[in-house]
C-alpha positions, 0 to 999 in steps of 0.5 A, a space after each residue: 769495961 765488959 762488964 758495963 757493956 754486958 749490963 747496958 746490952 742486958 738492961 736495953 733488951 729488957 727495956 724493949 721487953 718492957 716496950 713491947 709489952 706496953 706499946 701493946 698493953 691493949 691489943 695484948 689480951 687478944 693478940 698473945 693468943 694469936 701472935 705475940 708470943 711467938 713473936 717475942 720469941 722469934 725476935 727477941 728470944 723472950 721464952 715462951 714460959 715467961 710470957 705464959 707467966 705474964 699472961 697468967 698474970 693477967 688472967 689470960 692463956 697462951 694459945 700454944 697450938 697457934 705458938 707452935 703453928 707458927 714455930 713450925 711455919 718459921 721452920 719451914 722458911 728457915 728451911 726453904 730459905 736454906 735450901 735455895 741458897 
């Protein structure tokens, strides 16, 4: 029964992956340079090599300044949020 719940949890994250990728198809090509990637990373743990692979796919490159820019400023939150509790 475990199992089953695992493998549905699994397929459902995927299936978001999927939707998030879809939804944005378009906006895609531009956005994965600015945002995207991190985003798929921060929220749904997606790595960041998986989504260079599906870019590179597409022709396209992550911009990973911008990827760590934004890791660095997640970071930072974290960390204030933290401190100020």
């Amino acid at each position: 029964m475990l199992l089953i719940i695992l493998l549905r949890d699994f397929i459902l994250f995927v299936f978001k992956i999927i939707l998030v990728l879809s939804k944005n198809l378009i906006l895609f090509t531009v956005y994965i340079k600015e945002f995207l990637s991190f985003k798929l990373f921060s929220s749904y743990g997606f790595p960041l090599e998986m989504t260079e692979e599906l870019a590179s796919e597409r022709k396209l490159k992550i911009d990973k300044k911008k990827f760590e820019e934004e890791f660095q400023r997640h970071r930072e939150l974290s960390r204030s949020a933290t401190e100020g509790k």
